[in-house]
N, C-alpha and C positions, 0 to 999 in steps of 0.2 A: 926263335924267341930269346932275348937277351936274360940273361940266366940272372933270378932271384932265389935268395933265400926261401926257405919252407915257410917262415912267419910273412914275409913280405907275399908270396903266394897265395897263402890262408886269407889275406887281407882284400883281395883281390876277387877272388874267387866265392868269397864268402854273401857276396849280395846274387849271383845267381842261385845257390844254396838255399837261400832265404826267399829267394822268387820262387822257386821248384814248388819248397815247400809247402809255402802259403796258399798257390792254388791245386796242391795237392788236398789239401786238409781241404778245401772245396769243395774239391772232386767227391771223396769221400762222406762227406757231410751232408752234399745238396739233394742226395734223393729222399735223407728222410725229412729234413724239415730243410723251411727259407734261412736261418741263423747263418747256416754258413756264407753265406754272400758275402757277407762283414771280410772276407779274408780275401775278395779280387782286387778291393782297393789296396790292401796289403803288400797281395803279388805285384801290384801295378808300380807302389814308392819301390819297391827292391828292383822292378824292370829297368824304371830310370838310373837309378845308380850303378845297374848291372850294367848298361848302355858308356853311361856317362864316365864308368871307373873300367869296369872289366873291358866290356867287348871294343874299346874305343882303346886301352892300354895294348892291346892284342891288335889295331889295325896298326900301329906304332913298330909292336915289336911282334910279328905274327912267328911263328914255328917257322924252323927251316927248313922240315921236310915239306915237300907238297902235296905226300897224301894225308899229311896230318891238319895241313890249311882246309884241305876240302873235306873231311869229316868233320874238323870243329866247327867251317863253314856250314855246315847240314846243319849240325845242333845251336849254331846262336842264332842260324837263318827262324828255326822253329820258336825261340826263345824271344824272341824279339817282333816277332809278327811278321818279317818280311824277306828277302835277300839281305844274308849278311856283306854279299859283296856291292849292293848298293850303296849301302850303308856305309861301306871303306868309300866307293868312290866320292860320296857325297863329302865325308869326310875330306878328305884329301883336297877335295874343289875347297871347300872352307879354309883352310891352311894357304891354297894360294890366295885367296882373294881378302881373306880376316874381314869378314861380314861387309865387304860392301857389294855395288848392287849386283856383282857377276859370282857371289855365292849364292847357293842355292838355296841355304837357309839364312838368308840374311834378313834381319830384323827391320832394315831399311827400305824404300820401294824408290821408282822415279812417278813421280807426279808430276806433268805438264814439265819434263828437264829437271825437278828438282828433288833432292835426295830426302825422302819424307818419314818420319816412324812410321813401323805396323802399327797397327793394334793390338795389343798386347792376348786379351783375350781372343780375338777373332782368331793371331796365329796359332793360339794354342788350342783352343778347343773346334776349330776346323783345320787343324793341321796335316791333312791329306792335301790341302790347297793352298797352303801357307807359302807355298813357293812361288815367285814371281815368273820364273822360270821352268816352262815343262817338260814332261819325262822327256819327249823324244829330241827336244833343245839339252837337256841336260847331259843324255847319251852322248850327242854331235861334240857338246862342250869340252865333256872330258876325253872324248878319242882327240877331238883338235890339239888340248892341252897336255895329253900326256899320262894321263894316270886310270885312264879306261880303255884297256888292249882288250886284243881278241879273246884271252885267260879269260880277264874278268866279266868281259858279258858272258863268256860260256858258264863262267859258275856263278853268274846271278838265272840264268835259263834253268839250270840244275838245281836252285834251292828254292827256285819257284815254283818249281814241279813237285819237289819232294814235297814244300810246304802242303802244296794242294793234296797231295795224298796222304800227307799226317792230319787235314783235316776231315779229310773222308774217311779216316780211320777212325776220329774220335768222333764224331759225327754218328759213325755206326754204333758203338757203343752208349753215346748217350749225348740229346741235344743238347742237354743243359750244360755239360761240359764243354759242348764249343762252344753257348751260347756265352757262357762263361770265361772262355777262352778269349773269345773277341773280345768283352768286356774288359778284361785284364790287361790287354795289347793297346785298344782304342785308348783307356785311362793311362798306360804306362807311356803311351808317347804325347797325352798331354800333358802330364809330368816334364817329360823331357822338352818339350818343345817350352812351355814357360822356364825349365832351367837354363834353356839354351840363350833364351831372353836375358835373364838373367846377368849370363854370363858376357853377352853381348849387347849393354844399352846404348838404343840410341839417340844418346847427348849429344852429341857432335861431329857429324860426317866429316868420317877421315882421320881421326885423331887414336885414341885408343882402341890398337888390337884386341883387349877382351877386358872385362872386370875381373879383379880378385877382393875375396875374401879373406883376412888377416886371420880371423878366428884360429889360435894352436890349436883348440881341442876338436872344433871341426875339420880340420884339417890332420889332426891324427886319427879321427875316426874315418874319416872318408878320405884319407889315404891320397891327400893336400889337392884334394881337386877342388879345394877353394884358389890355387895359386891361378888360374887361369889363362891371367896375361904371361905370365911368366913360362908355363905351360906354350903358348905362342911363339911368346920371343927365343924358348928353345925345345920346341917340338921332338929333337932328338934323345933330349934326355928324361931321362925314368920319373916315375912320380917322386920318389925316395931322394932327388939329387937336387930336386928343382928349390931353391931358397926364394924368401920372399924380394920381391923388387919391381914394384911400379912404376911404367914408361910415364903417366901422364899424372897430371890434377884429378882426371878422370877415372882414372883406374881401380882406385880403388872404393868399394862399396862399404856400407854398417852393417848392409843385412846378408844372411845366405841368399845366395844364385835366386830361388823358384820366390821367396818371400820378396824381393830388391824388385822380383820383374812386375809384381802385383802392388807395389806400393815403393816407388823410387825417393831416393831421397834428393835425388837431382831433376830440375826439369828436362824433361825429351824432345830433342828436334822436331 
């Protein structure tokens, strides 16, 4: 992992922290009365940010050691609802293809040959099926291309076992906890799947790698993952380095990522 300061760390770090949290005070809360529920859509906005900032900064720049990749693997796998090393490969397929129709979460579909918008709600509030592309195409995709070896199905097989036995753990202890669990997971990657939208409108097949967000203040608080396109056009470099600069007409948006993909100020393909 490419060495950051303690405050730029903190920054980072700080929206799983805030995720922990909030469905902890859940946990704690939901057997004597229903009020705490109020706190899984909570954990749910910090899940998306923790995805979109943390665990997405970490498939970038991961640890050098490898037993340190496959414990932090264990713990974002449980954090995020699924294999964290899904999540990298899917990742990484997006980077090559910048949401056209041979990403996996591309916002784009083919219709009768032609390059058409999702739906913006559909992708995100059914987004276990948001993919035009499925699991076991996706597997084939990234062994063919290069960035899904034999490592990484072993430890998406490994964090999918764990998962299932941290669910059976919490499970024993109390349904409402997982049932709350799920709840938090299911809401946090609709979150995500509308930010992702967001980040990727489609106005015009083929043209702009991603949207950005100019906002300074949003972008000091969320630690400039308004820059997006920029982000793209140089994926190597840190959040802290990347400065603002837009490829297209397109590029840039008025609103943040999740509000832009619910209410665009461009029309969509």
């Amino acid at each position: 992992m490419r060495k950051i300061t303690a405050l730029q760390w903190m920054s980072i770090w700080l929206f799983p922290a805030l995720q922990i949290s909030a469905f902890v005070a859940f946990c704690i809360g939901i057997n004597q009365n229903i009020l705490p529920i109020v706190f899984l859509p909570i954990s749910a906005f910090f899940l998306n940010f923790s995805l979109h900032i943390t665990y997405h900064y970490t498939v970038h720049f991961p640890p050098k050691k490898s037993g340190l990749q496959l414990l932090m693997g264990l713990a974002k796998s449980v954090l995020i609802g699924m294999p964290f090393h899904y999540y990298s490969m899917s990742h990484w397929n997006h980077h090559r293809h910048d949401n056209n129709l041979d990403d996996f979460t591309s916002t784009w579909e083919n219709v009768n040959g032609e390059a058409v918008s999702k739906n913006v709600f559909f992708y995100a509030i059914f987004w276990p099926f948001s993919s035009s592309i499925s699991l076991p195409n996706q597997i084939k995709q990234g062994v063919r291309e290069g960035y899904c070896n034999p490592r990484t199905l072993s430890r998406m097989r490994l964090e999918l076992a764990f998962n299932s036995l941290v669910f059976i753990v919490v499970g024993y202890f109390s349904w409402k906890w997982l049932l709350g669990y799920f709840m938090m997971v299911y809401l946090g990657w609709v979150l995500i799947a509308l930010h992702n939208y967001g980040q990727h409108l489609p106005i015009l097949y083929g043209t702009q790698k991603a949207n950005s967000y100019m906002s300074a203040f949003y972008n000091w608080l969320f630690v400039n993952n308004g820059l997006h396109e920029e982000h793209h056009e140089e994926p190597s470099k840190s959040y802290w380095e990347l400065q603002p600069n837009p490829k297209t007409p397109h590029s840039i948006i008025p609103k943040p990522h999740m509000i832009e993909a619910i209410s665009p100020a461009k029309k969509q393909g």
